[in-house]
N, C-alpha and C positions, 0 to 999 in steps of 0.2 A: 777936939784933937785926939783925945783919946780912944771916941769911940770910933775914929774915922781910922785910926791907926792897928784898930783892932780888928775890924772890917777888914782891912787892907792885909793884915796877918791872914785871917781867916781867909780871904780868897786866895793868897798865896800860899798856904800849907793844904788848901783843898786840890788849888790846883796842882801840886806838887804830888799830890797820892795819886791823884788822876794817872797825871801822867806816867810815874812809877810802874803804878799797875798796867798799865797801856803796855811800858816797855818789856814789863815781866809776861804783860802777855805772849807777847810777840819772840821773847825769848824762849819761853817753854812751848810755842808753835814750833819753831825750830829745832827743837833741842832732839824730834824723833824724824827732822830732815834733814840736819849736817851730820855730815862727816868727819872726824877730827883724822887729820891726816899722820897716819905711823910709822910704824916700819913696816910694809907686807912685801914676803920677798915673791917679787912675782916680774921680773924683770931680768933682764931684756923680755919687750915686748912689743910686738907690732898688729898694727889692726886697720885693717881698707874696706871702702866700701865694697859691696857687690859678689857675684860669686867669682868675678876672675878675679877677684881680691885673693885667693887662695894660689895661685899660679903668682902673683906680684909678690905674696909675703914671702913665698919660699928663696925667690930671689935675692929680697931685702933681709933675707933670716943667714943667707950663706955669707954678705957683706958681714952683717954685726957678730956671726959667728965665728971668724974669722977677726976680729977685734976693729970692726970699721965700724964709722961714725953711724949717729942715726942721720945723719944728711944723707951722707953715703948709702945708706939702705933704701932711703924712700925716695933718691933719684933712679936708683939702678931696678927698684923695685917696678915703680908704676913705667919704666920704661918697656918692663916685659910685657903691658897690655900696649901701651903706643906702638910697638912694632908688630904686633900682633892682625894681621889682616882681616881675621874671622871678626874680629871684633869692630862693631858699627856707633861706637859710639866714643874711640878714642883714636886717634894716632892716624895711620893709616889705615884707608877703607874706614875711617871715619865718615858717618852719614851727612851729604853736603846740604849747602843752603841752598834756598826757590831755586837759584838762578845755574847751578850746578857746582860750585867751587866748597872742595873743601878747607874751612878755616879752622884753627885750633888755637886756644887757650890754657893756660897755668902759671900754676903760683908754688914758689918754694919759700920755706921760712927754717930757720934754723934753730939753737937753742940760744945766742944769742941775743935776737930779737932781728938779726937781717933775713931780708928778702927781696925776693926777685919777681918779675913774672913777664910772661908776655902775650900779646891778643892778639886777634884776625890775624895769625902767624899762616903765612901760605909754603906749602913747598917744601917743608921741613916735618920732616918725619917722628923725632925729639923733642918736644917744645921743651919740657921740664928740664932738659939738659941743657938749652937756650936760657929760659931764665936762672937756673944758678949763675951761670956767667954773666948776666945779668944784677945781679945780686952782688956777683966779686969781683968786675971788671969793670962796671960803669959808678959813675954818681947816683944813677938812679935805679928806682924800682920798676919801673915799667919800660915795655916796648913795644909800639903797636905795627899792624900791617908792615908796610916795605920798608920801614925803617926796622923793624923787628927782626923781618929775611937779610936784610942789607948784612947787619950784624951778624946774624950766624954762618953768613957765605966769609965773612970775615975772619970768626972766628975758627972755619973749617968743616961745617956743614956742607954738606950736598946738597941742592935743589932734587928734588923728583915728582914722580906723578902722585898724588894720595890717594885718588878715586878710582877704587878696584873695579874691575868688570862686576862683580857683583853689586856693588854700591850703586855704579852707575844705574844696571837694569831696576834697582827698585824705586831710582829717582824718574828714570824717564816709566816708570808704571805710576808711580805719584804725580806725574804732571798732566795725566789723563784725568786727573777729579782735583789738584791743585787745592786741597784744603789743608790752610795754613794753621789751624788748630792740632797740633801735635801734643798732646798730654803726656807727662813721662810716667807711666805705669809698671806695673810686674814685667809686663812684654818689651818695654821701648825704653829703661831705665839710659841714665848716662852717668858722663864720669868715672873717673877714679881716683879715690883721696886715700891718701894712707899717712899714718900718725908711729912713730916709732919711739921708744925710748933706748938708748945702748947701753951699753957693760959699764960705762960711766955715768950711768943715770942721765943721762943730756936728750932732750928730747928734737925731733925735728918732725916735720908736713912739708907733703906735697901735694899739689892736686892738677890733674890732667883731662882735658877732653876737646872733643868735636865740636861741644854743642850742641843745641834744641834742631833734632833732625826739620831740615828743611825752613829754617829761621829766615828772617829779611838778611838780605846781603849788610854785611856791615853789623849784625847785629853781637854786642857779645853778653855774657852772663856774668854769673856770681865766680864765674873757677880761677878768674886771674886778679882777682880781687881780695887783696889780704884783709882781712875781718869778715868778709863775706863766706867765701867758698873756704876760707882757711884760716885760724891763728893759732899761735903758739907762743903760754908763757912758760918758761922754765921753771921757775918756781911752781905754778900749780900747776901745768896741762897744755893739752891741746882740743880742738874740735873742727870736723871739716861739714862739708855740706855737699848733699847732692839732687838734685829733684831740677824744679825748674826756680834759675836764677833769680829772676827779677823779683821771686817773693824771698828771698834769703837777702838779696842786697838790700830790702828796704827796711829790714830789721836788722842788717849785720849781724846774721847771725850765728856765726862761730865764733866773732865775739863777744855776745853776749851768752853763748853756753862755756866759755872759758869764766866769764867775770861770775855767774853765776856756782861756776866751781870753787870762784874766789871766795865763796862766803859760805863755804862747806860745804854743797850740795855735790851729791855723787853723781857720776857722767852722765845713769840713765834718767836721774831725775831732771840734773839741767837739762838735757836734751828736748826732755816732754815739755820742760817749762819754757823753753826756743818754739816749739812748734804749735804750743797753745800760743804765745805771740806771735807767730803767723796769722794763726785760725783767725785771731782778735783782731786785727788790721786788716783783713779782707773780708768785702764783704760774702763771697763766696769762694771756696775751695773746691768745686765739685769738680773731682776728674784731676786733679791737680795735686802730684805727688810734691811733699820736700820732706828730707832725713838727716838727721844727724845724728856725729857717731863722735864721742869723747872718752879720751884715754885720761887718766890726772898723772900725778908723781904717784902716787902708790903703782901704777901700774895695772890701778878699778880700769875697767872700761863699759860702755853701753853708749844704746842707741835708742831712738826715738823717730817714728814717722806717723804725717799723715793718714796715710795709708796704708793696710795689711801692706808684704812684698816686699820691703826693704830689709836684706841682710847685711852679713860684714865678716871680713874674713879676720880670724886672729890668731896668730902665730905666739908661744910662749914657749921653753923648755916641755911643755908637757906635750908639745904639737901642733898641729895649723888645723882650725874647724871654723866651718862654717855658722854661726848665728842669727836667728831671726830676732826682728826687734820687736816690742810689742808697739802697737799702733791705735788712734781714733777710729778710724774706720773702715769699714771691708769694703772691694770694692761693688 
């Protein structure tokens, strides 16, 4: 008994260092990867993808500067790209699907924890300003196709045309060679996500777009999808996403660059460590952009992409500048 008790000690207090040390490992691995969250005054602060993210922050900079919410900034913000016609990958003159229809999707989240969104949204020029109402008017989070138009003819929308003369002519030159591989690149990027925090520290996201030029009818992404194309916790942060959807949805991954801010890592670390779990789940990436971009409560922000290409615009008291992220690979 004795010695069987002393055996039993002995594997117990071995195992007990083991593990100890295991944990201390793991803590002092850490310790030059988190970030202990303080005071840095760097706030009001807003950050979007892209370079028209620099024309949306100014927008969302004049709301919060003016003492308006960060909802209020990053609805009125990425609405200056959805109205925007030159622009082919959000709003109007948004780049249509095979079949020629332009459809658009978003998501808004608040500092709360509501949100809203809506998908294959036809005819409405606004999505983002469809799903907030969405968000503050219905029981639920989502609205898809003609029940999505239904609503906003409801709410005071207008129906109209989306598909500009130019738009059009580059879809009927694409239906001459009809190759459905569209890669979202330096050239072809989409989306627009913006992440804000206001004069009250409260943060909110929104994310807006067309969609994968020339996609199957019917088809939608990561943008109207909360945890995918967008989240936002108050307490630590937010993170959105932009490249092509279906690899962001299958990692939820502005999710997991928020939950990973949760345990100290700075935005441009989680980021890389979101898009190394892309790389890891697919077995190939080639040709295939995804990026993300996280602001925390400090008011840190960074990004991380696949691919060289991906910037981000960010608006702070000191200014609105453009940012490249660092990336895996050139193209």
């Amino acid at each position: 008994m004795l010695r069987r008790n002393f055996l039993k000690f002995l594997g117990l207090s071995s195992g007990s260092v083991l593990m100890s040390t295991s944990c201390n490992n793991k803590l002092d691995a850490k310790k030059n990867t988190l970030d202990e969250f303080g005071t840095i005054d760097n706030k009001p602060v807003i950050v979007s993808t892209w370079k028209h993210g620099l024309e949306a922050n100014e927008a969302a900079w004049t709301v919060i500067d003016q003492g308006g919410s960060a909802l209020d900034a990053v609805e009125k913000g990425v609405m200056v790209t959805e109205s925007d016609p030159k622009n082919t990958s959000v709003g109007i003159g948004g780049t249509p699907d095979r079949d020629g229809n332009v459809t658009l999707d978003a998501c808004i989240m608040n500092h709360e924890g509501d949100c809203g969104a809506v998908a294959f949204l036809k005819e409405i020029e606004n999505p983002i300003a469809v799903a907030r109402l969405v968000m503050e008017k219905t029981p639920h989070v989502m609205l898809v196709g003609k029940g999505a138009q239904e609503f906003a003819v409801q709410q005071g929308f207008k129906r109209k045309n989306l598909l500009t003369e130019s738009s059009r002519k580059a879809w009927e030159e694409w239906k001459k060679v009809e190759e459905y591989t569209t890669p979202i690149n330096i050239e072809n990027h989409d989306t627009i996500s913006m992440l804000a925090i206001d004069k009250d520290g409260n943060m909110s996201g929104a994310c807006t777009t067309s969609g994968l030029g020339y996609k199957m009818h019917g088809r939608v992404g990561d943008s109207p999808i909360i945890g995918a194309s967008l989240f936002v916790d108050n307490e630590v942060g937010g993170a959105c996403a932009t490249g092509v959807g279906e690899m962001v949805i299958r990692v939820v991954g502005s999710h997991l660059v928020v939950e990973l801010m949760r345990q100290g890592y700075k935005p441009e670390l989680a980021c890389k460590m979101a898009v190394e779990r892309i790389i890891s789940k697919h077995k190939s990436v080639k040709g295939m952009q995804v990026g993300f971009l996280a602001l925390n409560k400090n008011g840190e922000s960074g990004g991380y992409a696949i691919y060289e290409g991906f910037n981000f615009a960010k608006h702070t008291k000191s200014g609105n500048e453009l940012i490249d992220t660092p990336f895996f690979h050139k193209w």
